[in-house]
C-alpha positions as CSV (number, residue, x, y, z in Angstrom):
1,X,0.0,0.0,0.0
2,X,0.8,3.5,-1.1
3,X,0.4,6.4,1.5
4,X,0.9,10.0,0.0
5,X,1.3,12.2,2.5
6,X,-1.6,14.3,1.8
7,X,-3.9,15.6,4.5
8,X,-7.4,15.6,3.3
9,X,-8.6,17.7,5.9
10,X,-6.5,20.5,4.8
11,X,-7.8,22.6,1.9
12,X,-11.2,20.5,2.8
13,X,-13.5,20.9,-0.3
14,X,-15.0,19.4,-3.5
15,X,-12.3,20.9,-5.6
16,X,-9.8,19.5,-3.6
17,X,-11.0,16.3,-3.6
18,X,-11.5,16.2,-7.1
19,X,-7.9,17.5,-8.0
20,X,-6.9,14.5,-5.5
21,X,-8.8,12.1,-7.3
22,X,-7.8,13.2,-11.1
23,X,-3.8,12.4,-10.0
24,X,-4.6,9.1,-8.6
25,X,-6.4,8.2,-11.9
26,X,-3.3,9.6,-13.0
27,X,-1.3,6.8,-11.5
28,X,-3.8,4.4,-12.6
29,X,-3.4,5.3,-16.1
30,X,0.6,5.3,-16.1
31,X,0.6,1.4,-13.9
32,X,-1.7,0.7,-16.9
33,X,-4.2,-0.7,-13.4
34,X,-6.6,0.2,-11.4
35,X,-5.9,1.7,-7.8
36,X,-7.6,1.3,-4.8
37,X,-8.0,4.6,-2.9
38,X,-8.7,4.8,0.4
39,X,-9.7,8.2,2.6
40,X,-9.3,7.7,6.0
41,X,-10.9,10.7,8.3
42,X,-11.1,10.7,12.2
43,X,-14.6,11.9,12.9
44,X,-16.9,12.8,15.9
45,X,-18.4,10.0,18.1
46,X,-20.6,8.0,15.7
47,X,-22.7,4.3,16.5
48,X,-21.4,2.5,13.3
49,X,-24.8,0.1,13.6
50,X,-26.5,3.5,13.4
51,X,-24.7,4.5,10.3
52,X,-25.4,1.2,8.6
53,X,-29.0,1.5,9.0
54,X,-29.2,4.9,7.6
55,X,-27.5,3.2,4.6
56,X,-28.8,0.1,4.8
57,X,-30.0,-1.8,1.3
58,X,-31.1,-4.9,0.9
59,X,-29.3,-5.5,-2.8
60,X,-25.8,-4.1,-1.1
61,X,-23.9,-6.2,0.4
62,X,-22.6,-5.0,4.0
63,X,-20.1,-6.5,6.9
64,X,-21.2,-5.9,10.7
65,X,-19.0,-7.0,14.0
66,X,-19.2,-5.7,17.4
67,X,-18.4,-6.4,20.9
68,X,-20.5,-4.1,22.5
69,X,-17.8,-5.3,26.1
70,X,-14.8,-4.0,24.2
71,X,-16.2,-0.8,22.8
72,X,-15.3,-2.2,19.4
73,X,-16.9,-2.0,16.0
74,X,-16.9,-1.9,12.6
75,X,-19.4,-1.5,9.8
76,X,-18.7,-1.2,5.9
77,X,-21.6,-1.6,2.9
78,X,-21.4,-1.7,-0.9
79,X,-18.5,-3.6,-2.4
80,X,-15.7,-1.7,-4.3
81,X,-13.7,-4.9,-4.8
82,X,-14.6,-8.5,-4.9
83,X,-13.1,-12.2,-4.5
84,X,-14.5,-15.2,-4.3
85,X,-12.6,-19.1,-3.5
86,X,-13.5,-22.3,-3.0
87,X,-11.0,-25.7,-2.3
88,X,-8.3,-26.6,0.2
89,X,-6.5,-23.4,-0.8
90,X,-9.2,-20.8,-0.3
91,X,-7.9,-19.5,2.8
92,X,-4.2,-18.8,0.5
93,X,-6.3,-17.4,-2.5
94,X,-7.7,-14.7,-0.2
95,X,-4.4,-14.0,1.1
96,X,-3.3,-13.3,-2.4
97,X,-5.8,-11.6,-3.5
98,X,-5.6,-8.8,-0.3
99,X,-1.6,-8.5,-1.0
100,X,-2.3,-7.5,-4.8
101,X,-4.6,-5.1,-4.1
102,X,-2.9,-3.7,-1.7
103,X,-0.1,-3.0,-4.4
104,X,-2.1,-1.2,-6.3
105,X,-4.1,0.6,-3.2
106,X,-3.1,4.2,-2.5
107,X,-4.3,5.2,1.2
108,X,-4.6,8.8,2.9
109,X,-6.1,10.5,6.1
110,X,-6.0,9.3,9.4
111,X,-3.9,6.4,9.0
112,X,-2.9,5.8,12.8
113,X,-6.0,5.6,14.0
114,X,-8.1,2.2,14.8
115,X,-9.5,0.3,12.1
116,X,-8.3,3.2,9.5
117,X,-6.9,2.3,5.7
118,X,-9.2,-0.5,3.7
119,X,-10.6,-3.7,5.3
120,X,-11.3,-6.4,3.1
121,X,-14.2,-7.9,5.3
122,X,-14.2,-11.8,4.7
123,X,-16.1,-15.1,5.3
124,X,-15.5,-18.9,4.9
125,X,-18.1,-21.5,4.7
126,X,-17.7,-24.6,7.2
127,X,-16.2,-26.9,4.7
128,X,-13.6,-25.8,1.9
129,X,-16.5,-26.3,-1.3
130,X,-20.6,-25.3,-0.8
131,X,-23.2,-27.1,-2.7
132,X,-25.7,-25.9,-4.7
133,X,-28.2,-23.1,-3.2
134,X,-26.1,-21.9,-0.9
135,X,-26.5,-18.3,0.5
136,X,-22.6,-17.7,0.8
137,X,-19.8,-19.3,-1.4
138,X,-17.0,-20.8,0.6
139,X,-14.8,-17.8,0.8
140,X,-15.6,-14.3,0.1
141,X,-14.1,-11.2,0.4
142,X,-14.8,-7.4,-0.2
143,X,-13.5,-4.2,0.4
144,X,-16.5,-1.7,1.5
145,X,-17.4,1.4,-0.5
146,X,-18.2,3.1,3.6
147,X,-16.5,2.0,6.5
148,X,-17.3,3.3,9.7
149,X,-15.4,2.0,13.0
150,X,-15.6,2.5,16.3
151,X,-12.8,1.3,19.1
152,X,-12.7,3.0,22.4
153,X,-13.9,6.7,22.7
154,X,-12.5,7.2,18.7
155,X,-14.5,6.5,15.2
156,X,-13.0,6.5,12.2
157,X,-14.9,6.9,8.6
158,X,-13.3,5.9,5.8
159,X,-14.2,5.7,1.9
160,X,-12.8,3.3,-0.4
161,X,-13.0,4.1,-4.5
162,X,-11.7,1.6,-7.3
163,X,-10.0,4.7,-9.9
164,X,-9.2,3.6,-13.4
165,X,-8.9,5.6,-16.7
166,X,-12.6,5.5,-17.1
167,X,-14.0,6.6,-13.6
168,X,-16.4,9.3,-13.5
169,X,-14.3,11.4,-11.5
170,X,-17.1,14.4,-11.1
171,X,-20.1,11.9,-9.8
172,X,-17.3,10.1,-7.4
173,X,-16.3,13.1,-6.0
174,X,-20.0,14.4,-5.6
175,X,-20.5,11.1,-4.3
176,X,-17.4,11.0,-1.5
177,X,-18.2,15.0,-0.1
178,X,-22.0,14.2,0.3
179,X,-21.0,11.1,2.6
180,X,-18.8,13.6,4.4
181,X,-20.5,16.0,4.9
182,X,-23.6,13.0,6.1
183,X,-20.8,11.2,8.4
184,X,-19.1,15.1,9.7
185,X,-22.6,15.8,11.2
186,X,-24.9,12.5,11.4
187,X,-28.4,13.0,11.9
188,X,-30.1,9.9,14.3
189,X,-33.2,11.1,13.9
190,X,-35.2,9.1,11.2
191,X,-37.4,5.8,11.3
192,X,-36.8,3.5,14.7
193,X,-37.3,-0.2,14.7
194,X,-39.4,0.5,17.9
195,X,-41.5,-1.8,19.9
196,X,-43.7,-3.9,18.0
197,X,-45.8,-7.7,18.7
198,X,-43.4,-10.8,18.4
199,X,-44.6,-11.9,14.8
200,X,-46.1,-15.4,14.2
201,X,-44.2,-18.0,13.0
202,X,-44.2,-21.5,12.6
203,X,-41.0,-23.6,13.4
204,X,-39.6,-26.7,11.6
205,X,-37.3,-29.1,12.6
206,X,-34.7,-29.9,9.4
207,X,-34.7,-33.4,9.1
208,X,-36.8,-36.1,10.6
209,X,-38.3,-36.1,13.8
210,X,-35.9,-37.8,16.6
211,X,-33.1,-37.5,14.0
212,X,-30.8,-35.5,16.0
213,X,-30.5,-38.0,19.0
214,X,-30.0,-40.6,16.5
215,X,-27.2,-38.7,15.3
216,X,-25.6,-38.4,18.4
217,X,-26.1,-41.8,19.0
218,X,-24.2,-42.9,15.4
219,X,-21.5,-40.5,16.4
220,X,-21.4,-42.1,20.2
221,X,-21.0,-45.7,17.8
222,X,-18.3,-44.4,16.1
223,X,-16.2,-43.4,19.1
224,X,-16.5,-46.1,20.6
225,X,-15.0,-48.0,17.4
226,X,-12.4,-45.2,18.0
227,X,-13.0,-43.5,14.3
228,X,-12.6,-40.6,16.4
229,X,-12.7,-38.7,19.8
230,X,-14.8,-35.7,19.4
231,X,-16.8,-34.4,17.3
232,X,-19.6,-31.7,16.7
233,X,-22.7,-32.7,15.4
234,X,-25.3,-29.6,15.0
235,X,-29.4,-29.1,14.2
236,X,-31.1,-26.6,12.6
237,X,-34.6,-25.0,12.5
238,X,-36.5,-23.4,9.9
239,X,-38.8,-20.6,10.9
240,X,-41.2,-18.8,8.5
241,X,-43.2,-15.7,9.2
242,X,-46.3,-14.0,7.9
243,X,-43.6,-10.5,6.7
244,X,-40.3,-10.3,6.5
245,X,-37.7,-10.4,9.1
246,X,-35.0,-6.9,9.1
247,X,-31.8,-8.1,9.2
248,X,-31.2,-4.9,11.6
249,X,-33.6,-5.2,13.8
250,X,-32.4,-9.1,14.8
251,X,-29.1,-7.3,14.8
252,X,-30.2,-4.9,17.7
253,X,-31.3,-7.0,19.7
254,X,-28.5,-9.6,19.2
255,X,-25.5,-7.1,20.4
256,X,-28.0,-5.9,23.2
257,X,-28.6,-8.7,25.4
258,X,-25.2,-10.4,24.2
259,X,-22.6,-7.5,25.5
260,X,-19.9,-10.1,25.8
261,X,-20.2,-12.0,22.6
262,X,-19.4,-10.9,18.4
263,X,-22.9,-9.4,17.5
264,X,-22.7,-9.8,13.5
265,X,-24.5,-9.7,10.1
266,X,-22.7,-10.4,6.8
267,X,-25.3,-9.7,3.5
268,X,-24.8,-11.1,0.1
269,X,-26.2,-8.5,-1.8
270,X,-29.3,-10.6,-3.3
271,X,-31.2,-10.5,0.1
272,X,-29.9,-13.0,2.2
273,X,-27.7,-12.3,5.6
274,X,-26.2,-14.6,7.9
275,X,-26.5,-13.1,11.4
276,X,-25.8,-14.0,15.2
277,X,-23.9,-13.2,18.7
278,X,-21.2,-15.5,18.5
279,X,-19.0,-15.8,22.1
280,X,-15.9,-17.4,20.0
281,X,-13.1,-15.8,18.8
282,X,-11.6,-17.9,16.0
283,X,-7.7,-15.5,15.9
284,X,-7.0,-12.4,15.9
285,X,-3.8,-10.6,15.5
286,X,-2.4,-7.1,16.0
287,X,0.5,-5.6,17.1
288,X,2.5,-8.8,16.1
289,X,0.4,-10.1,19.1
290,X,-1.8,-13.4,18.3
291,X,-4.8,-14.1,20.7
292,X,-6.9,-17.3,20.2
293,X,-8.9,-19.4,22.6
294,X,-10.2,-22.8,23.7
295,X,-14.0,-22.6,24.0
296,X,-15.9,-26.3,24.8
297,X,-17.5,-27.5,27.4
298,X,-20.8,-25.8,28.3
299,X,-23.6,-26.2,30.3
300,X,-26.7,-23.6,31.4
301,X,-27.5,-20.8,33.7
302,X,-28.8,-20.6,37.2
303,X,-32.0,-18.7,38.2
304,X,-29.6,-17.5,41.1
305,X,-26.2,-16.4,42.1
306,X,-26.3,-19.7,44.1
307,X,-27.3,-22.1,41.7
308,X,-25.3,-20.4,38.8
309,X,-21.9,-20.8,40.9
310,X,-23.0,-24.4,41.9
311,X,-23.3,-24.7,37.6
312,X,-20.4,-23.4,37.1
313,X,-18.4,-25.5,39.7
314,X,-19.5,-28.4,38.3
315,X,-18.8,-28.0,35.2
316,X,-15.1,-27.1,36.1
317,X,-14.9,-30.7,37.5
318,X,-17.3,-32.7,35.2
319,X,-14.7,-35.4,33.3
320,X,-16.7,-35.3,30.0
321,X,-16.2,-31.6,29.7
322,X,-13.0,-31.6,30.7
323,X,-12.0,-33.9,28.0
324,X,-13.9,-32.2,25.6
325,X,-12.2,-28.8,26.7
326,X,-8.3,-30.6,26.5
327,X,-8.9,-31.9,22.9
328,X,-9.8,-28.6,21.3
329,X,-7.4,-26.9,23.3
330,X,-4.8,-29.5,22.8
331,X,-5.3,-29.9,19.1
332,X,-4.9,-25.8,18.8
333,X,-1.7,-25.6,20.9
334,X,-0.2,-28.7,18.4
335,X,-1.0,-26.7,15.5
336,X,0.8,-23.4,16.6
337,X,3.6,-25.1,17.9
338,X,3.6,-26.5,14.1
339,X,3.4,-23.3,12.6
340,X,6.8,-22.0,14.9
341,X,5.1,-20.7,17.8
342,X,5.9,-20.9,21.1
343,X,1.8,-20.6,22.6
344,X,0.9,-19.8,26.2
345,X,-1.9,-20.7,28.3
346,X,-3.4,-21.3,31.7
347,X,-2.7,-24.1,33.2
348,X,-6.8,-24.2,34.1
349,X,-9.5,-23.3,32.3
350,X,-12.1,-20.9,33.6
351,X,-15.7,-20.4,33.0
352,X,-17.0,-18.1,30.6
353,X,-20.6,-17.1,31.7
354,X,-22.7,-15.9,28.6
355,X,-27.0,-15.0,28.6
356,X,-27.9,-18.4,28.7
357,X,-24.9,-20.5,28.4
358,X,-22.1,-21.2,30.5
359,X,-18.3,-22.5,28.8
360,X,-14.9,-23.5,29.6
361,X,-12.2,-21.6,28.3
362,X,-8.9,-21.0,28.0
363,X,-7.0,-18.0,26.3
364,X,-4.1,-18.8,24.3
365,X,-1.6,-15.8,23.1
366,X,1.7,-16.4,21.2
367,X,4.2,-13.8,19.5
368,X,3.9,-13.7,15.9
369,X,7.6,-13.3,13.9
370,X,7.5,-11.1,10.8
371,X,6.0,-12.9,7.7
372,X,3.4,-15.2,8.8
373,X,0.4,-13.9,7.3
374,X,-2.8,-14.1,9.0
375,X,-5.0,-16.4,6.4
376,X,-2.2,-18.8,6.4
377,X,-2.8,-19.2,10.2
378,X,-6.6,-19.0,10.2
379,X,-6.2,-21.8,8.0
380,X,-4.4,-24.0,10.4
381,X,-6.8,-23.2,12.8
382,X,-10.3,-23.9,11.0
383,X,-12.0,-25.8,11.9
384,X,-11.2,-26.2,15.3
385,X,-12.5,-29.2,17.2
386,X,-14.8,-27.1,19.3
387,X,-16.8,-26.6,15.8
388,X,-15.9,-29.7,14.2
389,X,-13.8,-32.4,15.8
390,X,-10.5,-34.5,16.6
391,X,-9.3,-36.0,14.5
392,X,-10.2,-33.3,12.4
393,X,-10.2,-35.2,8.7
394,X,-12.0,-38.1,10.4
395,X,-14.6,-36.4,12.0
396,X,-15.2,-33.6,9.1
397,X,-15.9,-36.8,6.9
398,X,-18.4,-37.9,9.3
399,X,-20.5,-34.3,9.7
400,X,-22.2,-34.5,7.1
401,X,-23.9,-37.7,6.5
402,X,-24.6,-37.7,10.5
403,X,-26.4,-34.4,9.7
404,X,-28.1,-34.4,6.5
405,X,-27.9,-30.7,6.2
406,X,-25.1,-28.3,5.0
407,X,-24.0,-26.0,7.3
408,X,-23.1,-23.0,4.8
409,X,-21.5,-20.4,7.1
410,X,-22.5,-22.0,10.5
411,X,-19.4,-22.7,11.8
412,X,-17.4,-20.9,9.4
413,X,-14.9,-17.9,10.2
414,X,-16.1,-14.5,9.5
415,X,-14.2,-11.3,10.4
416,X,-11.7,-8.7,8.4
417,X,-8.2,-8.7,7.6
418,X,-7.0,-4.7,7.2
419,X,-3.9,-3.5,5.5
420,X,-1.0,-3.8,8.1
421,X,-1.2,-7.7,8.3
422,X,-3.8,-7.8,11.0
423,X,-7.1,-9.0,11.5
424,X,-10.1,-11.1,13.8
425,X,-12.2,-13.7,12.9
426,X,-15.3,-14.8,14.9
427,X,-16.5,-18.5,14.5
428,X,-19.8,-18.5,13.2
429,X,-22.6,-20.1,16.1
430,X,-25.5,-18.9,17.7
431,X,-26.3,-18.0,14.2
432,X,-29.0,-18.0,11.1
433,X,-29.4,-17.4,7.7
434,X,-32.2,-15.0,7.2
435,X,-34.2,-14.6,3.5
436,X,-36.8,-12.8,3.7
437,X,-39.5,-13.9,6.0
438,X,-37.7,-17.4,6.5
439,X,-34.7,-18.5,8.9
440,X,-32.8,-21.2,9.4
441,X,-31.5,-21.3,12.9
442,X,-28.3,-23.6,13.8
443,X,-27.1,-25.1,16.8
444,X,-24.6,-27.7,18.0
445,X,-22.5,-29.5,20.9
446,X,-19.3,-31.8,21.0
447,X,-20.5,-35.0,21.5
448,X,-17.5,-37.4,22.9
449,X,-17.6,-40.8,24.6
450,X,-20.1,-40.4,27.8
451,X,-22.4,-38.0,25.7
452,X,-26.0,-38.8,26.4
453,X,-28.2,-38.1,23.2
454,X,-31.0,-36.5,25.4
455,X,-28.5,-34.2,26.8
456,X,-27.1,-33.0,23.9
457,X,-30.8,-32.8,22.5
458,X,-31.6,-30.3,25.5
459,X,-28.2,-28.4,25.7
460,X,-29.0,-27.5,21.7
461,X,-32.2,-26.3,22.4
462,X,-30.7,-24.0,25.7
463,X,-28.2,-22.6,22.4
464,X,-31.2,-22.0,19.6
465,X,-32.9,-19.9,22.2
466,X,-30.9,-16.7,21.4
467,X,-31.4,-16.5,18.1
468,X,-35.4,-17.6,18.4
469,X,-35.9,-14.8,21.0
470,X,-34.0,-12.4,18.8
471,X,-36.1,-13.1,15.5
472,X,-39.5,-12.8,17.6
473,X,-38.4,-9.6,19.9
């Protein structure tokens, strides 16, 4: 990535900005290639969900991730550059694909601030090919025309423009100062979701009745013919409603009650978004810092202070959670020691206490040398046993027959990557695919020897309950 070291603030008006844009079509024209330009503008306090509301449409495609406990988010709609992968090497491809544009990107503005410069916001299905009908391909990647992030007490809009010989320099500027000008002083007054009746709906188990437990139960066979030691078998519900479900409004709700966990929406541009509060952090890395974690083993809440403590102290000594915590955290310490890192974690896990869920988990951090580029680990990671199993190619194989379903981005890895080699990926639970006034709502456990199917059955249902009350609120 280019940065000139112009100050787009100074001299701050449409002629400006057009004279800026005509030399970087300029430079497009003489690398005979089109440049990515990216303005980058600390502005007043701004709620980016707020922002991509007012600019919501549902034939544009848009990223959303927050974590309302961190005082972190980001939000960025319409697509100024594309890719799309599928295979064993679609996690590479994207890698690729963000180092060659950012060759041929050409960044100003605000560029030490949090989340500034272009973020290509991505997503990967479950498994490395989709099947046909599928919302989401298995890997996806765009760079947002509007960006608007918020970390801490500091926002930062940016706009991203794809320059070649023929741009229409004169509507792209009238185009850029309007959102300026919208973004410099935002107006929160317009239509509210507000408070209306839950709407009717009619709920369908996907597959045959009872066909969950029996799942559990062919998985609970397997094991004990030691074809593996884990893995994660999920259901999923389809809901259908007399008028439309906003993608928004579920959105609201979802980063309301769930402070703690990755409220999210990803949109496909033809009407379909795959939404949810997710409390699992797949990697991130910044500052040559990489932060992972071990999330499995759960169990539910307590209607009291009391009885959630004697939940939660049970879990930390239950032996079938415990050896369903070790494997995923086992099997993601082997593969960042193979990758040349030296991980570190607690000796113990501790318990994560969500809405309605409780989990073990364990942190893991490691130093990240010059050169190893984020995909390339993200790829190493996914799936991780807490989403699919151990051994991983043994119980992947497995999934889907024991399901009949394909999961699409349910348990996939979601997040953004931005131009200094960083990035966070959420995995994608507690989650549905909404079109239109239909849903399909997903939910899983690990199921390892000692499972009981009418456990796991019941434990589901406690994790499809966040994303029901969400689409009904």
């Amino acid at each position: 990535m280019t940065i000139l070291p112009i100050d787009p603030v100074a001299n701050r008006n449409p002629a400006a900005l057009r004279g800026f844009l005509a030399d970087c079509q300029k430079v497009a024209i003489r690398r005979d290639h089109p440049q990515l330009v990216s303005i980058s503008l600390e502005v007043d306090a701004l709620d980016p969900l707020a922002v991509l509301e007012s600019i919501f449409e549902p034939g544009e495609r848009h990223f959303y991730v927050e974590r309302p406990a961190e005082r972190k988010a980001i939000a960025g709609a319409e697509a100024v550059v594309a890719f799309t992968a599928s295979g064993p090497e679609r996690f590479a491809r994207c890698q690729d694909f963000v180092a060659e544009t950012l060759e041929h990107t050409l960044a100003v503005g605000s560029l030490t601030a949090p989340f500034s410069g272009p973020h290509f916001f991505t997503a990967f299905t479950f498994a490395d090919e989709t099947e046909a009908g599928e919302a989401f391909p298995a890997a996806s990647l765009f760079v947002p025309r509007w960006q608007v992030a918020l970390q801490g007490e500091r926002t930062v809009a940016v706009a991203n423009l794809l320059i070649d010989a023929s741009s229409p320099l004169d509507a792209l500027t009238e185009k850029v100062w309007r959102a300026h000008g919208k973004f410099a002083a935002f107006d929160y007054a317009g239509p509210s979701f507000g408070v209306r009746p839950a709407p009717a709906v009619t709920v369908a188990e996907v597959g045959p009745a009872g066909g969950y437990r029996q799942a559990v139960q062919g998985a609970l066979d397997l094991i004990a013919r030691q074809a593996f030691t884990k893995i994660v078998l999920a259901r999923a519900k389809d809901l259908t409603a007399a008028e439309p479900f906003h993608p928004l409004r579920i959105l609201n709700g979802l980063r309301q009650r769930f402070a703690d966990c990755y409220a999210f929406s990803l949109a496909n541009g033809r009407g379909q978004s795959f939404i949810g509060a997710s409390p699992e952090r797949l990697l991130r890395i910044e500052d040559g810092r990489l932060l992972t974690e071990a999330l499995a083993g759960s169990t539910g809440r307590g209607a009291s202070a009391r009885e959630d403590g004697a939940i939660a102290a049970a879990l930390q000594r239950g032996d079938k959670e415990a050896r369903e915590h070790r494997v995923v955290l086992e099997t993601i310490v082997a593969s960042l020691t193979a990758l040349g890192l030296e991980p570190e974690f607690a000796a113990r896990p501790e318990v994560r206490r969500y809405a309605n869920v409780q989990h073990l988990h364990t942190a893991i951090g490691a130093a990240v040398p010059a050169g190893l580029r984020f995909l390339d680990v993200a790829a190493l990671l996914h799936p991780t046993p807490a989403i699919g199993g151990a051994p991983k190619a043994a119980a992947l194989a497995a999934i889907r027959a024991l399901e009949g379903f394909p999961r699409g981005l349910y348990g996939g890895a979601l997040g953004w990557l931005d131009a200094r080699g960083g990035g966070e990926l959420l995995v994608g639970i507690r989650a549905g695919l909404i079109d239109g006034a239909r849903a399909r709502l997903y939910a899983g456990n690990g199921i390892v020897a000692g499972s009981s199917p009418e456990n796991e059955w019941a434990e589901t249902e406690l994790k499809f309950r966040a994303m029901q009350e969400a689409l009904l609120g």
